[in-house]
C-alpha positions in Angstrom: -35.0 -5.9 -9.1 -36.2 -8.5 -11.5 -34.2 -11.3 -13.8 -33.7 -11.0 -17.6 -31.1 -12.3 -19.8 -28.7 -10.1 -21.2 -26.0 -10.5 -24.0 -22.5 -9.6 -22.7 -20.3 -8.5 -25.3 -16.4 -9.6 -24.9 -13.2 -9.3 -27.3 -13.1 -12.2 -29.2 -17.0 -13.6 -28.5 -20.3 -12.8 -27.0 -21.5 -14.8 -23.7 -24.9 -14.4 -23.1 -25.7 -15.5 -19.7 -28.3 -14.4 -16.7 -28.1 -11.5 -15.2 -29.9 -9.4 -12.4 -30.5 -5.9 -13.5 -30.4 -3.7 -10.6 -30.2 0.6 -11.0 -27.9 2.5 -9.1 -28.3 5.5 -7.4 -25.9 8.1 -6.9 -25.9 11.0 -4.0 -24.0 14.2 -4.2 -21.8 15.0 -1.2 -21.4 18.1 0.5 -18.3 19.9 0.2 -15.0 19.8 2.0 -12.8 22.1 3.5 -9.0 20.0 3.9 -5.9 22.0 5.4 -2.8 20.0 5.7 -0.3 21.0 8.4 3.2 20.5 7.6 6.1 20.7 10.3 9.2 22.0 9.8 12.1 21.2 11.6 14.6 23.4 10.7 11.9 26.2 11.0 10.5 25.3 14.5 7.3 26.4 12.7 4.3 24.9 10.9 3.3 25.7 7.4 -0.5 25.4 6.7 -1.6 24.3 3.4 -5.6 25.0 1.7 -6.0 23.1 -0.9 -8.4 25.2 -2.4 -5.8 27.3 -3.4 -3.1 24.7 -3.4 -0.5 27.1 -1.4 0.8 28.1 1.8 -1.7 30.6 3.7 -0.6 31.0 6.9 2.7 29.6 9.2 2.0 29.0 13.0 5.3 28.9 14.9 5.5 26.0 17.5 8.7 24.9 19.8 12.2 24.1 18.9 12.7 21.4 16.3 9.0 20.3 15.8 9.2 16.6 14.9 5.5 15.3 14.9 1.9 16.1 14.4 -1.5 14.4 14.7 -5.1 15.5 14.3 -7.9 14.8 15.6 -10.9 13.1 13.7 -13.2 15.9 14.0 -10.2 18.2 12.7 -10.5 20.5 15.0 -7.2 20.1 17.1 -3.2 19.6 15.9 -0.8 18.2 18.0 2.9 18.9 17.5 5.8 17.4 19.4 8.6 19.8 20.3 11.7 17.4 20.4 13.7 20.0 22.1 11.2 21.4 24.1 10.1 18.1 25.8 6.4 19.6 25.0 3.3 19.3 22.9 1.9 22.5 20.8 -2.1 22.4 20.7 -3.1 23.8 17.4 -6.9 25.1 17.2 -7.2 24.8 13.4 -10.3 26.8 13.0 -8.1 30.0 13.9 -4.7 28.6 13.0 -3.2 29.4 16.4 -1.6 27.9 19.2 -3.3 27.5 22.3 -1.4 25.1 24.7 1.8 23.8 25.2 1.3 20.7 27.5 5.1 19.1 28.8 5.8 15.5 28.0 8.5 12.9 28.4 12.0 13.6 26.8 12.3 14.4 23.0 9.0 13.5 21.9 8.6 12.8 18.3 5.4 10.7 17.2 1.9 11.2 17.7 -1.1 9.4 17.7 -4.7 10.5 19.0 -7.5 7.9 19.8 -10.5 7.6 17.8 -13.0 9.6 19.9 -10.2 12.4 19.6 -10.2 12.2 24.0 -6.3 10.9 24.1 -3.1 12.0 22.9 -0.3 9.7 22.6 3.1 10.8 22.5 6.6 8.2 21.8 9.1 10.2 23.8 12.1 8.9 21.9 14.7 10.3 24.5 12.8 8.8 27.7 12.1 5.6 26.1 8.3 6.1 26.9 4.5 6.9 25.7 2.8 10.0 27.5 -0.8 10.3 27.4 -2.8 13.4 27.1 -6.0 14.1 28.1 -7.2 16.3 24.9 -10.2 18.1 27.2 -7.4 19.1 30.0 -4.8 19.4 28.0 -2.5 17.6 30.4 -0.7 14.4 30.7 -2.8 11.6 32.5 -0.3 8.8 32.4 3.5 7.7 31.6 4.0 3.7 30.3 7.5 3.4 30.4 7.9 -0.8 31.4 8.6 -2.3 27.8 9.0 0.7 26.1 12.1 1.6 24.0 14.3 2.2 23.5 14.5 5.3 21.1 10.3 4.7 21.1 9.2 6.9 17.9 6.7 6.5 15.7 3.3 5.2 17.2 0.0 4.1 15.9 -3.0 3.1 17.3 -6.0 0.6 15.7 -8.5 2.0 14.0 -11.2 1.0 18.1 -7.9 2.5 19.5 -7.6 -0.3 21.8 -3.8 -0.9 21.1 -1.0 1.4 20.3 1.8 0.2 18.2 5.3 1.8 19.0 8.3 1.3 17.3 11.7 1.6 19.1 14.0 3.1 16.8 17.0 2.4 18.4 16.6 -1.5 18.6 18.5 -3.2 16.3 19.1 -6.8 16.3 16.4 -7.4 16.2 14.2 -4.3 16.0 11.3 -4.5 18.2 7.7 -3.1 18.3 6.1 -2.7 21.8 2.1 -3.2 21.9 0.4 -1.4 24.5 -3.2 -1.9 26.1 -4.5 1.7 26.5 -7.5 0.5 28.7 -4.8 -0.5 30.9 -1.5 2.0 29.9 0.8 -1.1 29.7 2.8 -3.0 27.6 1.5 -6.4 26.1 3.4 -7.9 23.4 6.7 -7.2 21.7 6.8 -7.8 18.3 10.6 -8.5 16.9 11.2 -7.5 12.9 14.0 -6.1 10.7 16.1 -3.4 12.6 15.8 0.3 13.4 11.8 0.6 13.2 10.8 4.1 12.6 7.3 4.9 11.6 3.8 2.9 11.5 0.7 2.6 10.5 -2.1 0.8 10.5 -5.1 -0.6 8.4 -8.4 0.7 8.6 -9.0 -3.3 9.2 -6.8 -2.9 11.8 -5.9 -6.6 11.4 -2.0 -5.3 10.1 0.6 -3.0 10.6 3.3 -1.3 7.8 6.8 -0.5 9.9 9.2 1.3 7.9 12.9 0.3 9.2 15.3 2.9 8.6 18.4 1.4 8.5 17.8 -1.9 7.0 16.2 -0.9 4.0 12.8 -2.9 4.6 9.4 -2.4 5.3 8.3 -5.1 8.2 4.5 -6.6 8.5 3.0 -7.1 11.4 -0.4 -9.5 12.0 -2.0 -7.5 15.0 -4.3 -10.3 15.7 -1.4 -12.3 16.9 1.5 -9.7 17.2 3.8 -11.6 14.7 5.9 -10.6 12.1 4.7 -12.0 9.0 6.6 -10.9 6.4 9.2 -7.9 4.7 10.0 -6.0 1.6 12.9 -5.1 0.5 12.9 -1.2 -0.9 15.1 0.9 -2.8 16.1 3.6 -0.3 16.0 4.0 3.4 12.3 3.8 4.5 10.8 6.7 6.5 7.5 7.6 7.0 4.3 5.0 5.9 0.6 5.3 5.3 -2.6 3.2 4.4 -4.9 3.8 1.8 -8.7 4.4 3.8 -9.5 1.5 1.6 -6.6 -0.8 3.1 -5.9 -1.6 -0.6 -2.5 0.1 -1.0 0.3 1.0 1.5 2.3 4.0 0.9 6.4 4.6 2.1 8.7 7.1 1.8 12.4 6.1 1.4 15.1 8.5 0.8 16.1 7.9 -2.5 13.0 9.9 -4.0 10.3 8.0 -4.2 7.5 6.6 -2.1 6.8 2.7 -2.7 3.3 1.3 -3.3 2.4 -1.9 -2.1 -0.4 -4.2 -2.5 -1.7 -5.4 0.7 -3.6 -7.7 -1.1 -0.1 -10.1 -1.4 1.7 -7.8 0.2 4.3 -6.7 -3.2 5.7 -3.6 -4.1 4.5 -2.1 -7.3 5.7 0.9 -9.6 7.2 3.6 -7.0 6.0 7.1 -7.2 8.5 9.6 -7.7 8.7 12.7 -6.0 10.9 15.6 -4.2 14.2 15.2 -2.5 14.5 12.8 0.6 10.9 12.7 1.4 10.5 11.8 5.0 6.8 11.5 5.7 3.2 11.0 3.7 -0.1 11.9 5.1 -3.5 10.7 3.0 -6.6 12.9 2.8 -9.6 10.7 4.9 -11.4 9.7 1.7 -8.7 8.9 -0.2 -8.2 11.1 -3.3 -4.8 12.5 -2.7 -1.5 11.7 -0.6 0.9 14.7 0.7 4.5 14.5 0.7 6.6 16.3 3.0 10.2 16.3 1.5 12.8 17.3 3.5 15.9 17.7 1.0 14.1 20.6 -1.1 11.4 22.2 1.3 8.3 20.9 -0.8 5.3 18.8 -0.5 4.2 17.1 -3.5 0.5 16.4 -4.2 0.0 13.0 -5.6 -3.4 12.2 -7.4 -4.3 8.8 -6.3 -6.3 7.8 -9.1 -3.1 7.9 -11.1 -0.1 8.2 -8.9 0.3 11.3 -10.7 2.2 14.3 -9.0 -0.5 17.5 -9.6 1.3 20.0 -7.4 4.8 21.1 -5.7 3.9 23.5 -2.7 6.7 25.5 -1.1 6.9 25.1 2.7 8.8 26.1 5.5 12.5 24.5 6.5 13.0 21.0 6.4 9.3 19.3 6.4 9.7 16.7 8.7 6.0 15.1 9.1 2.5 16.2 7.7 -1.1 15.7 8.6 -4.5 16.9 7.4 -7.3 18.5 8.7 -10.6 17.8 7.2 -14.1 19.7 8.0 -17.5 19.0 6.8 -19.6 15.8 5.9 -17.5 14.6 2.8 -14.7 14.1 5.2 -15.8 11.0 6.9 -17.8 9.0 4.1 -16.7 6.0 2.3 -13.6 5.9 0.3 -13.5 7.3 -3.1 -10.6 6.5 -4.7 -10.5 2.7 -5.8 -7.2 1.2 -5.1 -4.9 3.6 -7.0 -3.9 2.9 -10.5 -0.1 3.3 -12.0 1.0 5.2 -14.7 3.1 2.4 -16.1 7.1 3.6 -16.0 9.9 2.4 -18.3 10.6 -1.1 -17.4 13.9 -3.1 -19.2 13.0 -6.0 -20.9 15.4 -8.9 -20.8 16.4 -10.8 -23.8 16.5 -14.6 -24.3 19.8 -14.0 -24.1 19.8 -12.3 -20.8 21.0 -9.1 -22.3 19.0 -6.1 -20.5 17.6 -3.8 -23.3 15.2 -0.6 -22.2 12.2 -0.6 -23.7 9.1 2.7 -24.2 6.8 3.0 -21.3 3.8 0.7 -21.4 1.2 2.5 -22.3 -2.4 1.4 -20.6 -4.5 3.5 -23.5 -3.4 6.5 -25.5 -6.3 8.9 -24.2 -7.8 7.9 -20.5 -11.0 8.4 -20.1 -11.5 9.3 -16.8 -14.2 6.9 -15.9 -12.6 4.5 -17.9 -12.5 0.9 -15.4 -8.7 -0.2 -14.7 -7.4 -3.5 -14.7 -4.0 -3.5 -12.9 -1.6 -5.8 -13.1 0.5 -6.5 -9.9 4.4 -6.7 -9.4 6.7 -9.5 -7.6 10.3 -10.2 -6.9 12.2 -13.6 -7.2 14.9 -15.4 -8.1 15.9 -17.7 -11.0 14.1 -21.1 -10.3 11.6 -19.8 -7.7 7.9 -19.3 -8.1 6.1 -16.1 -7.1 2.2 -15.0 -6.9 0.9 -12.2 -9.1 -2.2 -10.5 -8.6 -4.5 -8.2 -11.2 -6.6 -5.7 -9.6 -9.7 -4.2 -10.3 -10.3 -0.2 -10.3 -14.4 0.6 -11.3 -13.6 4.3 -11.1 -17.2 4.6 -10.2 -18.5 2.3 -12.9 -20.7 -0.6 -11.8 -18.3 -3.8 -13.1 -19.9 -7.2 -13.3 -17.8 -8.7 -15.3 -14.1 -8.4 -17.3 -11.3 -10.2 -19.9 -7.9 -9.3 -21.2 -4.9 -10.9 -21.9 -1.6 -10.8 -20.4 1.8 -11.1 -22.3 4.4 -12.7 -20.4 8.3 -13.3 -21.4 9.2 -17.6 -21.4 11.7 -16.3 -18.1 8.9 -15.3 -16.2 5.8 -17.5 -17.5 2.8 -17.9 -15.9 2.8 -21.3 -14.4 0.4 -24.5 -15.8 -1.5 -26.9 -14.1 -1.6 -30.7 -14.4 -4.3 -30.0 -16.9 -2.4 -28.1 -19.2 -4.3 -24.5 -17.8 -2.6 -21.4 -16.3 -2.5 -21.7 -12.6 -4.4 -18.9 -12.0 -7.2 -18.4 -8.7 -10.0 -16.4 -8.3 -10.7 -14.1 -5.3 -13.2 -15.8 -3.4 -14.6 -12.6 -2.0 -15.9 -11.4 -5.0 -18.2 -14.3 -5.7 -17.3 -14.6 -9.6 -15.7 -17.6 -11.5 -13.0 -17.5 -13.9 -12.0 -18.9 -17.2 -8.3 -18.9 -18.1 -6.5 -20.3 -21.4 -2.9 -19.8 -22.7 -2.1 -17.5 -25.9 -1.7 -18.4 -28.5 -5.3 -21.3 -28.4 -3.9 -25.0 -28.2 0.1 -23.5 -27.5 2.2 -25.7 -25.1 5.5 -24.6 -23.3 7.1 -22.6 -24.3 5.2 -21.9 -27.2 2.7 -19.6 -24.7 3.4 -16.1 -25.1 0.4 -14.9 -22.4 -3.1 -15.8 -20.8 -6.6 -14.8 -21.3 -8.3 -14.4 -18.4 -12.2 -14.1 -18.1 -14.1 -13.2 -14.9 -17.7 -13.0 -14.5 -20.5 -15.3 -12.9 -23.1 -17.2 -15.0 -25.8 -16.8 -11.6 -24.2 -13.1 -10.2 -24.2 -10.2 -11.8 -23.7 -8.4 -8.9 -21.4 -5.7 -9.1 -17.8 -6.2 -8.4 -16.4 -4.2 -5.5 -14.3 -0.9 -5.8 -10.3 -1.8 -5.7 -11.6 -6.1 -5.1 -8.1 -8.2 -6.3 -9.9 -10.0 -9.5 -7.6 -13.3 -9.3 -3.9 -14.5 -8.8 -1.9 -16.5 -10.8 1.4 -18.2 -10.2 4.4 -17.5 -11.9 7.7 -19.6 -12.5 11.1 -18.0 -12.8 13.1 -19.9 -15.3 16.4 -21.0 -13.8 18.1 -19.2 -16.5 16.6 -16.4 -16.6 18.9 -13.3 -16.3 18.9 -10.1 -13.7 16.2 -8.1 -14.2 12.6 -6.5 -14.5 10.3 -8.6 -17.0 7.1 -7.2 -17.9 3.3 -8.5 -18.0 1.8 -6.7 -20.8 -2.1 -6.9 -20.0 -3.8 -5.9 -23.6 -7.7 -6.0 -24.7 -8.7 -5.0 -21.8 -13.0 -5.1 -21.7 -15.5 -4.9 -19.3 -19.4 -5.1 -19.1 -22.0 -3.7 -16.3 -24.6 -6.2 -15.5 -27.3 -5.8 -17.9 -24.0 -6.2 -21.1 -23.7 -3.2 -21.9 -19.8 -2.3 -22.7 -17.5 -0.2 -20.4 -14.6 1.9 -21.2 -11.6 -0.3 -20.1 -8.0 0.1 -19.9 -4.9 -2.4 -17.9 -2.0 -1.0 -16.2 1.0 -3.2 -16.6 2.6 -5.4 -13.7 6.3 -6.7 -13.7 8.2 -9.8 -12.2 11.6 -8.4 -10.8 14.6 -10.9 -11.1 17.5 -10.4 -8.3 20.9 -11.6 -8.2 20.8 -15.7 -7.2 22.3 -16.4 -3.3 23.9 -19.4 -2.6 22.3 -19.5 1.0 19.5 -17.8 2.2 19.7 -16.2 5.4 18.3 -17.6 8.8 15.4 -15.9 10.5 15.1 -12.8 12.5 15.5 -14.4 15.9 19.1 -15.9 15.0 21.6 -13.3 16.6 24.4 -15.3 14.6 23.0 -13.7 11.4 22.8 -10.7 13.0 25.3 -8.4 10.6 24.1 -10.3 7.3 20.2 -9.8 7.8 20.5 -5.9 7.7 20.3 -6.4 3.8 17.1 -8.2 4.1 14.4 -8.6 1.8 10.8 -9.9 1.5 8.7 -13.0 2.2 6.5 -14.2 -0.6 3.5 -16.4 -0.4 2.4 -19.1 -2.9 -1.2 -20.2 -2.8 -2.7 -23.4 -4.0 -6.5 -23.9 -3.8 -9.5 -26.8 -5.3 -10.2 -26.0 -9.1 -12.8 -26.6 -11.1 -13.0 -27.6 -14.8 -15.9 -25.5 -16.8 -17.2 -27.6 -18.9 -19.4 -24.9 -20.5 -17.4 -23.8 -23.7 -17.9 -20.0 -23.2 -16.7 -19.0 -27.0 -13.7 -18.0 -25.9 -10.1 -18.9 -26.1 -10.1 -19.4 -21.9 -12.3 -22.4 -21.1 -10.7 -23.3 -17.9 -12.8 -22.1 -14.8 -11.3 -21.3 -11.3 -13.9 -21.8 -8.3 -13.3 -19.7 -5.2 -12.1 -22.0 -2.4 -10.2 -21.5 0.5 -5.9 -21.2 -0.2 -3.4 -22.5 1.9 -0.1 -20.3 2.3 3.5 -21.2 2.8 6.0 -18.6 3.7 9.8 -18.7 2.9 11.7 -15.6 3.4 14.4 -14.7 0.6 17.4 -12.4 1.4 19.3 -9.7 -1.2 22.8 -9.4 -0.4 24.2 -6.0 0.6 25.7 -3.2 -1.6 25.3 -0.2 0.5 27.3 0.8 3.9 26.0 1.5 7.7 26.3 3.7 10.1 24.6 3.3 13.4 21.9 5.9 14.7 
């Protein structure tokens, strides 16, 4: 690599600066073959899926009322829990048969197999305990019951498959997670959340854990570096079955009410949901990434969802009443890197609220007429808040394969849901320090004040890195304020002029993805925390902890020819946690 200075050309200027030129190199992949295994439980079978030809080719029957599955990482083995059976179904997926039925603890449901594929864990719902397999004997080793329970049912283990993370379905207030040390095949920390925990997973990090709570409406984060609850979100249906993206970017849950909800891990918010079949119950992503599988239980499908787009390619007939999915993959593309950046929205019809609070739909957002496919995305996130209260947005960036060292666009915001100034007059608004850039930010219209601002302009490169940006990297935050007045609703951030520049200036295709700021009905009290057995009844309708950020900023004295002359420097943030609550409108019934 040498140095050279190179002109980088931007909507409304051109920065020339230093950059490194470096060329990039890219390898083909072999090939891969990817079966996905769908259980059903009205069926007491299991329908296999190629997605070569995107149908059904064979159906393997199991025991009575399948509820699980899990594959190993080589994909050579299935494992499907037979609740009725009190057994396990070993599936050789090279030949699509079964080849051992291994007993287990009562009513097993989930299933989780270690990361050298020589375990098997099994949450037997009914016997409130976790049966280990041994995959070469096909037979149980051990039974941890002390701590377990009750109702344990879904289970996940980290990504070193030192711990295993089991929720106990039937615990309610609160709802507990039991942690388990599989060196030693006990129980070492309970983790107390929202109530009614039924599925987990994990981030390839392994540094957090997604619960879906069935009952409550809520998806619960755990920190597994100190087995804490750290925060929850607040969904539109009841929660089911959960799944991270292999590049930790985006978690993925399936509620009930026909969709599954994205979230940003990043800050932890829900985004645009995903819609797809009737009451889907369980996801499954393929091991690099490019597509999620949907088993939905209330019309006997799984949808196919592109995640590039959140775009639903295929419906595929299955069996009766898929119940949980998992995928087999074989050959060398199956265990590279991620492919798929963080997944980019198709923006969805989002009501626009008047000035005077009057909600009036508006047309989809549309991020550009035509997409070209390696087009880089800039995606703007979502939040949720009440009037007076100040929440964090984050934008997003998706290279699609591009090599990004720099990007500006603007971002429209309504005077409700503004983004917030500084002392200095200058949108409050911090870069990611991980990505090593800086950042220039102004308010639109140049030298508007208050409420005169209609949006930002936002600018992120480095004057001394050119190095690339990395695949699905959060770009920056900014801080938003809810005006107190502002009415009931969904207010959109319109990101326009979207541009972007590899790092010898020359100009990439570019496109944004509108975010939105969500604003719920004000509470006169918020609700006391999950330990507080007093609150018991009211904190089934709970909702989501936000986090606001405040970090050392830096003035850029450099006039960069731009409207945004403000510069954010990466330093460390310090984060404050308040938990809000939404009140109930839906009834209960106990599992």
């Amino acid at each position: 690599m040498h140095r050279r200075e190179a002109a980088i050309g931007w909507a409304g200027g051109t920065l020339r600066a230093i950059a490194v030129g470096c060329a990039a190199a890219v390898a083909g992949r072999a090939g891969a073959q990817t079966s996905v295994y769908v259980v059903n439980v009205a069926g007491d079978d299991v329908s296999v899926i190629d997605r070569s030809s995107a149908g059904v080719v064979t159906t393997i029957p199991v025991g009575p009322q399948p509820n699980g599955i899990a594959v190993t990482p080589d994909g050579g083995r299935a494992y499907v829990s037979n609740f009725r059976a009190d057994t396990v179904s070993v599936i050789d997926t090279r030949a699509n048969r079964v080849v051992a039925d291994i007993p287990v603890g009562h009513q097993p449901v989930g299933i989780a197999v270690s990361p050298d594929g020589a375990l098997a864990y099994v949450a037997n719902r009914g016997g409130g305990s976790v049966s280990v397999i041994d995959t070469a004997a096909n037979a149980v080793v051990a039974t941890i019951e002390d701590g377990v329970g009750p109702g344990s049912n879904g289970i996940a283990l980290t990504p070193d498959g030192a711990f295993a993370y089991v929720n106990n379905a039937f615990s309610k207030e609160p709802g507990t997670v039991s942690v388990v040390d599989t060196a030693a095949n006990a129980v070492v920390g309970t983790v107390e959340l929202y109530r009614n925990p039924k599925r987990v997973a994990i981030s390839p990090d392994g540094r957090t854990a997604y619960v879906a709570n069935f009952r409550s409406w809520n998806v619960s984060v755990i920190d597994t570096r100190t087995n804490t609850f750290t925060t929850g979100l607040r969904v539109s249906g009841r929660t089911v079955g959960v799944a991270v993206h292999p590049n930790g970017a985006y978690a993925y849950v399936t509620n009930l009410a026909g969709t599954v909800e994205v979230i940003e891990t990043a800050g932890n918010t829900l985004t645009e949901p995903i819609a797809v079949g009737r009451e889907p119950y369980a996801i499954a992503i393929a091991p690099r990434g490019g597509e999620a599988y949907v088993a939905n239980l209330g019309d006997d499908t799984v949808s196919v969802v592109e995640l590039g787009t959140d775009a639903v390619v295929a419906e595929i007939p299955v069996g009766n009443k898929p119940f949980a999915v998992a995928v087999a993959c074989f050959g060398p593309q199956c265990t590279g890197p991620p492919f798929t950046p963080k997944p980019t929205r198709t923006p969805t019809v989002v009501p626009t609220v008047t000035a005077t609070g009057t909600v009036t739909a508006t047309p989809p957002a549309t991020a550009t007429p035509t997409l070209d496919p390696n087009a880089v995305g800039m995606v703007v996130g979502s939040a949720t808040g009440r009037p007076g209260e100040q929440v964090q947005v984050a934008v997003s960036l998706h290279t699609r394969g591009q090599i990004v060292a720099g990007v500006q666009h603007d971002i429209g915001f309504d005077r409700s849901t503004a983004v917030a100034a500084l002392p200095n007059g200058k949108p409050d608004c911090l870069v990611n320090p991980d990505i090593d850039k800086m950042a220039a930010a102004g308010f639109q219209p140049p030298g508007c004040t208050g409420v005169s601002c209609h949006g930002v302009r936002v600018l992120v490169l480095s004057l001394s890195n050119t190095d690339p940006i990395p695949d699905g990297s959060r770009l920056y935050t900014c801080r938003v304020v809810i005006a107190a007045d502002a009415a009931p609703g969904r207010y959109r951030l319109a990101i326009s002029d979207a541009v972007a520049s590899d790092p010898d200036g020359q100009a990439l295709p570019a496109y944004g993805v509108d975010g939105t700021v969500t604003v719920s009905t004000p509470r006169a009290a918020a609700l006391p925390g999950i330990g507080d057995r007093r609150a018991a009844a009211a904190r089934r309708c709970s909702a989501g902890a936000r986090f606001s950020r405040g970090s050392p900023r830096l003035t850029w004295r450099t006039w960069l020819g731009i409207s945004a002359d403000t510069a954010i420097d990466a330093g460390r943030s310090s984060s404050t946690r308040a938990i809000r609550e939404t009140p109930c409108t839906w009834s209960h019934r106990e599992p």
